[in-house]
C-alpha positions as CSV (number, residue, x, y, z in Angstrom):
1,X,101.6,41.3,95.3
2,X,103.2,38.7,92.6
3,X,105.6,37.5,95.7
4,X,105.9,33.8,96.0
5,X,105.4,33.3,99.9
6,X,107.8,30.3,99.4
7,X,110.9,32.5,98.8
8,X,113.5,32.3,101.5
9,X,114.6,36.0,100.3
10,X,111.7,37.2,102.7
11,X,114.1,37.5,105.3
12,X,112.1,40.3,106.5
13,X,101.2,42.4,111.5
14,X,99.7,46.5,115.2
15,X,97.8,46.7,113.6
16,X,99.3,44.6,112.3
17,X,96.9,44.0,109.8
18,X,98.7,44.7,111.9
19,X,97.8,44.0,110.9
20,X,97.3,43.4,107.7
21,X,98.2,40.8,110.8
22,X,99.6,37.8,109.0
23,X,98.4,34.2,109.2
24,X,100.8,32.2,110.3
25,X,102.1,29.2,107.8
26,X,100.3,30.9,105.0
27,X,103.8,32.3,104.4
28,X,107.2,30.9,103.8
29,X,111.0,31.2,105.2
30,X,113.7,30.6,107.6
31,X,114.8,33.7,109.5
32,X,113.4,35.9,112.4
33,X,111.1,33.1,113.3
34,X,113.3,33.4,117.1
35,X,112.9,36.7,117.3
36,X,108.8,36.8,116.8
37,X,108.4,33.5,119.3
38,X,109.5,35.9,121.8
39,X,107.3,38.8,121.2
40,X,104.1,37.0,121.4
41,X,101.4,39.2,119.7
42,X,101.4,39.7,115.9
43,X,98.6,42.1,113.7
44,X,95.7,40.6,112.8
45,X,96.5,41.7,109.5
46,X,99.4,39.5,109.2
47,X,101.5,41.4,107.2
48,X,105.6,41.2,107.1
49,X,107.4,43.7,109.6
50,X,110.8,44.9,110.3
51,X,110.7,47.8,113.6
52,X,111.9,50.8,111.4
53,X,109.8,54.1,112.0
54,X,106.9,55.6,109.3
55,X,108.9,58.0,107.8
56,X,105.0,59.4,106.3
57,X,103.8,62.1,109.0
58,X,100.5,60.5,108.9
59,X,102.3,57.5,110.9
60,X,104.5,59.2,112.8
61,X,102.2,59.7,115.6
62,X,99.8,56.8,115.7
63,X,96.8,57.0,118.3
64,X,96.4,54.8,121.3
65,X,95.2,51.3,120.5
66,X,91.9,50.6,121.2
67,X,90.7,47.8,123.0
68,X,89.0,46.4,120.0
69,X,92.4,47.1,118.3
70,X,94.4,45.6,120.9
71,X,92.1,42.4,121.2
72,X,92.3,42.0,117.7
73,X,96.4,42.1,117.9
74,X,96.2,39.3,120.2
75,X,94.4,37.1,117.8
76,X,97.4,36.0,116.0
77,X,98.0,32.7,114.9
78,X,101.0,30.9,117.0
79,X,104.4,30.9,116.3
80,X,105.8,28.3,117.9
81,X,104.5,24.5,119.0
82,X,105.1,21.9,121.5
83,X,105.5,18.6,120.4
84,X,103.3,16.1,122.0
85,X,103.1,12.9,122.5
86,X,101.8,11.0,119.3
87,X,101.9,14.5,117.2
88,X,103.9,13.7,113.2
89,X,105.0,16.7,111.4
90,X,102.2,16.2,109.1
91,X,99.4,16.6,112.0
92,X,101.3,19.6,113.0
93,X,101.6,20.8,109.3
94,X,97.6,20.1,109.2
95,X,96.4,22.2,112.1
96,X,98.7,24.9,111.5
97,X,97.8,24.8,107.8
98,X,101.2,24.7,106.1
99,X,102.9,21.9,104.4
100,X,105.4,19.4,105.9
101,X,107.9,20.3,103.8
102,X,107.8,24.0,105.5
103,X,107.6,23.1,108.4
104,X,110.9,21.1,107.8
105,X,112.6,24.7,106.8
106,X,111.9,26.9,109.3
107,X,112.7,24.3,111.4
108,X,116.2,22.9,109.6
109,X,114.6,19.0,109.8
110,X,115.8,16.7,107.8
111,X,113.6,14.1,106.0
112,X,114.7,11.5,108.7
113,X,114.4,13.6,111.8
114,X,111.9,12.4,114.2
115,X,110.4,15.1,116.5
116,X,110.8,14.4,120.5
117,X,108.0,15.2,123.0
118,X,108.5,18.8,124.2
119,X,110.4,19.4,121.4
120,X,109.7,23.6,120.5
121,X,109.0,24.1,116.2
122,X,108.5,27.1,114.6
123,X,104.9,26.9,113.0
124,X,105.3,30.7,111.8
125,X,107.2,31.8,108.5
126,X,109.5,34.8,108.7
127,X,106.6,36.9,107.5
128,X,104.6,36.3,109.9
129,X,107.0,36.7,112.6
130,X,108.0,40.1,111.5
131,X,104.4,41.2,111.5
132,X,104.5,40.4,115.0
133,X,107.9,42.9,115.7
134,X,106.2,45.8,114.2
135,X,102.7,44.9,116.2
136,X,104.8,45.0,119.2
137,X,106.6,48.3,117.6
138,X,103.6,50.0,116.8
139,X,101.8,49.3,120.1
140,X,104.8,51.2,122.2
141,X,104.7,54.1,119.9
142,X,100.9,54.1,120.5
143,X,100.6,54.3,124.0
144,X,103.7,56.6,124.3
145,X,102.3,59.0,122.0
146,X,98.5,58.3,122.2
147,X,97.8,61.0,124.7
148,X,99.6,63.7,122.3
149,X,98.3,62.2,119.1
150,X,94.7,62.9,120.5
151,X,95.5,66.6,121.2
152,X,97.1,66.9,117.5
153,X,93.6,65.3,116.2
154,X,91.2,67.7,118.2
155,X,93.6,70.5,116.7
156,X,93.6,69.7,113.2
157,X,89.5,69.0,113.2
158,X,89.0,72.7,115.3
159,X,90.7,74.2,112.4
160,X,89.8,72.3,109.4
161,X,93.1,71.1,108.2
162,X,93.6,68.1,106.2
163,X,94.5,64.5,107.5
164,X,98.1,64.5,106.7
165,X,98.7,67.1,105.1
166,X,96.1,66.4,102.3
167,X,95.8,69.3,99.8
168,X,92.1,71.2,100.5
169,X,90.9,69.6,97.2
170,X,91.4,66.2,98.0
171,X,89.4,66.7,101.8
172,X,86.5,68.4,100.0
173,X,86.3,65.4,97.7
174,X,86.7,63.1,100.4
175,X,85.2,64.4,103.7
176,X,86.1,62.7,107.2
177,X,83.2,61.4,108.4
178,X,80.8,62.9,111.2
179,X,80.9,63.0,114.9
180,X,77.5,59.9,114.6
181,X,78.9,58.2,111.4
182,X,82.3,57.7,113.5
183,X,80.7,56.3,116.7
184,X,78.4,54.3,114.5
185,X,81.6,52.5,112.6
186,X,83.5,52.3,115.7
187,X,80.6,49.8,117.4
188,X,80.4,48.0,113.9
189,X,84.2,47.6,114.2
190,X,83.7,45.6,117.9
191,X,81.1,43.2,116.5
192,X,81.5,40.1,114.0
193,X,80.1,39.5,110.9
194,X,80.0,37.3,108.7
195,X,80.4,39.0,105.3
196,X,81.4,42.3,104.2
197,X,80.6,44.2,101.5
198,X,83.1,46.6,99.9
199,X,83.2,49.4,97.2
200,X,86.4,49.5,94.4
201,X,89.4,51.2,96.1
202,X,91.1,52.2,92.9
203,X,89.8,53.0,89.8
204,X,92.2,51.2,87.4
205,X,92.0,47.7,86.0
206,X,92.9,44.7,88.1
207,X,96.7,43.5,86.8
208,X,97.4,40.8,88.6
209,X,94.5,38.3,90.3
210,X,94.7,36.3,93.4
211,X,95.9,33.4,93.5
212,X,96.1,30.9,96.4
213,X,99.0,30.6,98.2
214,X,100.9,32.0,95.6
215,X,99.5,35.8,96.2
216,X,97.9,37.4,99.1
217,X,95.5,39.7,97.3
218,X,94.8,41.8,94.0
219,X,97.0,44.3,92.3
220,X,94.9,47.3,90.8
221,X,96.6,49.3,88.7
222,X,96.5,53.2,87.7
223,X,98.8,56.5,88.0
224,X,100.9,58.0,90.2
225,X,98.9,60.2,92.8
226,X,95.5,58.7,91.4
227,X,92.5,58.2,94.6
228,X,92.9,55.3,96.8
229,X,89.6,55.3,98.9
230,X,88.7,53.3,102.0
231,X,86.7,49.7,100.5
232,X,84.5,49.6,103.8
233,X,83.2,51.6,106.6
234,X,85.9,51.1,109.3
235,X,88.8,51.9,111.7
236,X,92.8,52.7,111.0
237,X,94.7,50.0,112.5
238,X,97.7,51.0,111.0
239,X,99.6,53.7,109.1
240,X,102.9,53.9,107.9
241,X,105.6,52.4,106.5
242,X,107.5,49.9,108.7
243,X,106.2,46.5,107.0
244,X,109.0,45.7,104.6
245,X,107.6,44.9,101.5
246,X,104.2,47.0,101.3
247,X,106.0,50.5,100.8
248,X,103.1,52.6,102.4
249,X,100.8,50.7,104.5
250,X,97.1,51.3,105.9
251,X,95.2,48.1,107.5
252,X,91.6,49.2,108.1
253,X,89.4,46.6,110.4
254,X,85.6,46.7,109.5
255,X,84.5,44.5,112.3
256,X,86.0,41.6,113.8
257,X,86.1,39.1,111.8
258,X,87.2,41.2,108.6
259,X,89.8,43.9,107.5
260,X,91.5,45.5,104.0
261,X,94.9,46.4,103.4
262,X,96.3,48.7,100.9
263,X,99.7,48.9,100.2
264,X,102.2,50.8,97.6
265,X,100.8,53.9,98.1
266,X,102.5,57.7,97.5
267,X,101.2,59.3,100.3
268,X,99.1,58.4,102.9
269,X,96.4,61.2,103.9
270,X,95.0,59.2,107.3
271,X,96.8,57.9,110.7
272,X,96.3,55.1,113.2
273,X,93.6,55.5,115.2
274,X,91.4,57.3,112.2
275,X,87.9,56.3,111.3
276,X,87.1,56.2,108.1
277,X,83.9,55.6,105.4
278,X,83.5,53.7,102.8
279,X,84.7,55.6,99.2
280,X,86.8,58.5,101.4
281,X,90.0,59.2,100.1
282,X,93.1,57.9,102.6
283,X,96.2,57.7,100.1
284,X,97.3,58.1,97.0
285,X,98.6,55.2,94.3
286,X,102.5,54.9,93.6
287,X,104.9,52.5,93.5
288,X,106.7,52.4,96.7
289,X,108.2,48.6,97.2
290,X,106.5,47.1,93.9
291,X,108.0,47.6,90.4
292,X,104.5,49.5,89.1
293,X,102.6,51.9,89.9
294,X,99.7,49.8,91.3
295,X,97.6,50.0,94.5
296,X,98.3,46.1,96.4
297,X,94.4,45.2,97.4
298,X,93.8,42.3,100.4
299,X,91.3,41.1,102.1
300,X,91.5,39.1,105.0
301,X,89.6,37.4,107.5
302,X,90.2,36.5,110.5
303,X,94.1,37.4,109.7
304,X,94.0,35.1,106.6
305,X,94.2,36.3,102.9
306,X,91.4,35.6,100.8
307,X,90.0,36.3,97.2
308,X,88.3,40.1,97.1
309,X,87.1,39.7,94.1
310,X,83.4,38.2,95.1
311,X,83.0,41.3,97.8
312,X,83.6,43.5,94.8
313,X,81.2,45.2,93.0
314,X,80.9,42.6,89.2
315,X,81.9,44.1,85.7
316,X,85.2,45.0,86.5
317,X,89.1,43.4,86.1
């Protein structure tokens, strides 16, 4: 969560967010920006991707996108930009809210370079572009293996078993929510909103705040194995572990305009496709890709990272 999004050494978003879906110059680099111009859709969520499979059995077989989910993928911020006539590297920087001076190293532009109409930058950092490749990667595997997913689900729920192979304890603390509570998150998922209000994921401390540009959420610390619960009402949009950088991933959308990520975690006890309520269990807190145990917290609207903190419930941190 402490990463600088200004370190080169992310040479690393279907959801994604997917998903956790990153925004575009919000983060730094140089490579893979090529490779995401080409795939065109990134997750909403905007985290960073590389294609490797979930190795987690939750992820392995990820539901069929929706077409709330799917919409949502396509609302990714751009990757690339024509130049146009009369544009300067700092109107481009402007509108595609990085700095000049980024937009300089993805693009190996020297201080003295002058841009030529049609010329093609790359307005997306590396981050950003891998969270594209896995969107991509994790759409495939969901339509491929949406129709067998489903018959997996309708198993599983006939016989009572838990999501991922969650001990019995840990789905009676945590129940999946009802046949009316699902249909009534999956219409709150399709419409927009202009707020959210969420519920503490993790019971630990906050250990490290967010800070602008510098982080892209909240780190809350704890044990290995401790609850991570759901902050909102909402839908899986992604489950697994091919972001690099986020160990164990789930992006859960809320409604269109907002989404959570959580990241780090153990084990993950929910899939793609999954809904979800507000305070139900769907991992458990480790330290996969972070140097803590910790449970990595974001919020983000529409794709962007933002501070969680005044969603929270007050008193705690």
């Amino acid at each position: 969560m402490g990463k600088r999004f200004d370190r080169t050494m992310l040479a690393s978003l279907a959801g994604a967010w997917v998903a956790l879906a990153v925004s575009g110059c919000a983060n730094v680099g140089q490579q893979g920006a090529q490779t995401g111009a080409a795939s065109g859709a990134a997750v909403a969520s905007g985290v960073p991707a590389a294609s490797a499979p979930a190795s987690d059995a939750a992820a392995a077989t990820p539901a069929a996108l929706s077409a709330e989910q799917s919409a949502l993928l396509k609302r990714s911020p751009p990757l690339v930009y024509r130049v146009k006539r009369g544009d300067t590297l700092a109107r481009i920087a402007q509108h595609h809210h990085c700095s000049v001076g980024q937009l300089q190293a993805w693009n190996g532009l020297k201080a003295s370079s002058r841009l030529k109409r049609g010329q093609v930058l790359h307005v997306a950092s590396p981050e950003t572009v891998r969270a594209v490749n896995a969107a991509n990667a994790a759409a495939k595997a969901a339509a491929a293996s949406g129709a067998a997913a489903s018959a997996a689900a309708r198993q599983a729920a006939a016989s009572g078993a838990s999501v991922a192979g969650a001990p019995q304890s840990q789905s009676a603390q945590s129940p999946a929510p009802s046949a009316a509570e699902a249909r009534e998150v999956a219409q709150q998922t399709a419409r927009h909103a202009n707020a959210v209000s969420l519920a503490w994921p993790a019971g630990g401390s906050v250990v490290e705040g967010f800070q602008p540009g510098e982080t892209r959420g909240i780190e809350i610390g704890g044990k290995p194995g401790d609850p991570v619960r759901a902050a909102a009402d909402g839908k899986v949009m992604y489950a697994g572990m091919g972001l690099n950088g986020y160990g164990s991933l789930i992006i859960v959308q809320h409604n269109k305009d907002f989404l959570t990520a959580y990241s780090h975690n153990r084990k993950l006890l929910v899939k793609t496709g999954d809904i979800v309520v507000q305070g139900q269990q769907i991992a458990e807190m480790g330290d996969e890709k972070n140097s803590r145990v910790s449970l990595g917290f974001e919020l983000r609207r529409d794709g962007k990272p933002i501070d969680p903190m005044p969603y929270l419930p007050q008193g705690r941190g």
